[in-house]
C-alpha positions in Angstrom: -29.0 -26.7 -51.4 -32.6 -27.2 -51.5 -35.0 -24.4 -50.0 -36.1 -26.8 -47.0 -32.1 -27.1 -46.6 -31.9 -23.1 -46.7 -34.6 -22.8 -43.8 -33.4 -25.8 -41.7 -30.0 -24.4 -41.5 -30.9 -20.9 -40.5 -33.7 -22.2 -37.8 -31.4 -24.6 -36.2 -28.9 -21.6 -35.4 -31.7 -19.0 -34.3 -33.2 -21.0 -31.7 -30.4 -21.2 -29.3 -29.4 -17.4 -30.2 -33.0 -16.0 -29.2 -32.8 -18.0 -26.0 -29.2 -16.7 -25.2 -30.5 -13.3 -26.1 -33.3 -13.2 -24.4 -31.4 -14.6 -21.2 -29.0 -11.8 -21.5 -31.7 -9.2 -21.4 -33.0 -10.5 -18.7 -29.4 -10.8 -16.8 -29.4 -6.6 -17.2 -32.9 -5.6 -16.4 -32.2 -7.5 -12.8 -29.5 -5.4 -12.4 -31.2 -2.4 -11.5 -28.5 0.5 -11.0 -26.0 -1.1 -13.7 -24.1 1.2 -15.4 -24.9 2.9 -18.6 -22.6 1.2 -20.8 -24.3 -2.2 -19.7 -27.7 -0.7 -19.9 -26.9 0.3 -23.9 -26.3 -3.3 -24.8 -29.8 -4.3 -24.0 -30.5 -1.3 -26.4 -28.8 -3.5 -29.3 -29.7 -6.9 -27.7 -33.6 -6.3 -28.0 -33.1 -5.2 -31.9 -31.0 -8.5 -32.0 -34.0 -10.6 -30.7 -36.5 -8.5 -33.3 -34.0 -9.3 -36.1 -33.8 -12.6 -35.2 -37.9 -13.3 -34.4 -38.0 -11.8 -38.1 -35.3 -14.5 -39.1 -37.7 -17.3 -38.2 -40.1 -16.0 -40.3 -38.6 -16.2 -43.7 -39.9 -18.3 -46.1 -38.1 -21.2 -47.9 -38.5 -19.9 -51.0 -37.2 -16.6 -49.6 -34.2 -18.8 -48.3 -33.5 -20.3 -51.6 -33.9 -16.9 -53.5 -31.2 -15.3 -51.3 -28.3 -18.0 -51.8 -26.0 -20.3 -50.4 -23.8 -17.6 -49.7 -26.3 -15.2 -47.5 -27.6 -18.6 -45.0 -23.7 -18.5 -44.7 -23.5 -15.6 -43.4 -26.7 -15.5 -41.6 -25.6 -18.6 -40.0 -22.3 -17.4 -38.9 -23.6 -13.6 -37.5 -26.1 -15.8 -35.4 -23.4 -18.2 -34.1 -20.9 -15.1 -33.7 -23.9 -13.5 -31.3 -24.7 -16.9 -29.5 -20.9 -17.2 -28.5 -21.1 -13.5 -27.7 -23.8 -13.0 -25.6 -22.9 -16.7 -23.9 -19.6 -14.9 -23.2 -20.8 -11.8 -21.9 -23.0 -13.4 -19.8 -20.8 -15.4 -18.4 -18.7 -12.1 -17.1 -21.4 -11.0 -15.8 -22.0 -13.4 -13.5 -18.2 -13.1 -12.5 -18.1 -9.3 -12.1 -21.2 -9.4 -9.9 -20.8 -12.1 -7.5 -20.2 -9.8 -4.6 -24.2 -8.0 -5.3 -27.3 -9.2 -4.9 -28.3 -8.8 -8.4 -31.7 -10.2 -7.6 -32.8 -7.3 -5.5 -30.9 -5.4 -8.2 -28.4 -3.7 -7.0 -24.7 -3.8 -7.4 -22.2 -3.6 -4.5 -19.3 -0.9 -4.5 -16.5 -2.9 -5.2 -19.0 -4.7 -8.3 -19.8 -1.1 -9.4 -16.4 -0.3 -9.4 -15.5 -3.8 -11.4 -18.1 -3.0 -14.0 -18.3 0.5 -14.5 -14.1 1.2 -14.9 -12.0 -1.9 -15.0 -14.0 -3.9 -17.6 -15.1 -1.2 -19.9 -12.8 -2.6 -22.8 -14.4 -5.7 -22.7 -18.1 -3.6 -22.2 -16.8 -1.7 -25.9 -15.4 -5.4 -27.7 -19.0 -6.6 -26.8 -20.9 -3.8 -27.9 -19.0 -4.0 -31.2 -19.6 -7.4 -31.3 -23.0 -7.3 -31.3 -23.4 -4.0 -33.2 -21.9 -6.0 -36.0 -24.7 -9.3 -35.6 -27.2 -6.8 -35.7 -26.1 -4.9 -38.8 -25.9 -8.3 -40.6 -29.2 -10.0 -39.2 -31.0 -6.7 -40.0 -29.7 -6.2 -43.4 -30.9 -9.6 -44.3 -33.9 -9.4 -43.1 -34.6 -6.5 -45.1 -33.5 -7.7 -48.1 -35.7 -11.4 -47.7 -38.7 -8.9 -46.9 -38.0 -7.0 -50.1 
């Protein structure tokens, strides 16, 4: 695979991340009194978007010195947060359809839905994207190296 190859492949993949990212973030700070567990993920989702602004960045020949097998994996951590965030945004907009998240507050029975019943799927997500943002940090550090 040529460096251009490298470069296009990662870019194509970051785009749509960023954007689902950045959505997301956006999605929590609306939400004024969510609950702490929801307020730590933006924590990990603006390193996410820092790691992945740094992605775009990388050089072609930076591409091409890291490998085949490093894009792969690059490309697969930003897909695996894409379908993450996508997801968790998604049961967001279920678990708070009874507030008025615009004026940013959550109703009881939303409060309730959020901060007990759905804090398994609040701990698979954080995981989830603890583990995009080990990978897309790591190879940022090594292309800057």
């Amino acid at each position: 695979m040529e460096g251009l190859a490298f470069a296009a492949s990662v870019v194509g993949v970051v785009g749509p991340a960023l954007h689902c990212v950045r959505q997301l973030v956006d999605d929590i700070q609306k939400i004024v009194d969510a609950p702490s567990a929801v307020k730590a993920l933006k924590d990990d989702l603006t390193t996410i978007d820092e790691a992945l602004t740094s992605l775009q960045t990388i050089s072609d020949y930076q591409w091409e010195s890291l490998g085949e097998t490093v894009v792969n994996q690059t490309k697969a951590a930003t897909n695996l947060c894409t379908q993450s965030c996508e997801k968790f945004r998604s049961a967001i907009g279920r678990w708070t359809r009874h507030s008025d998240v615009g004026g940013g507050k959550l109703s009881w029975r939303d409060r309730a839905m959020v901060g007990f019943f759905k804090q398994s799927q609040l701990k698979s997500t954080a995981e989830q994207l603890q583990n995009c943002k080990s990978t897309l940090t790591w190879v940022v550090s090594i292309a800057v190296l």
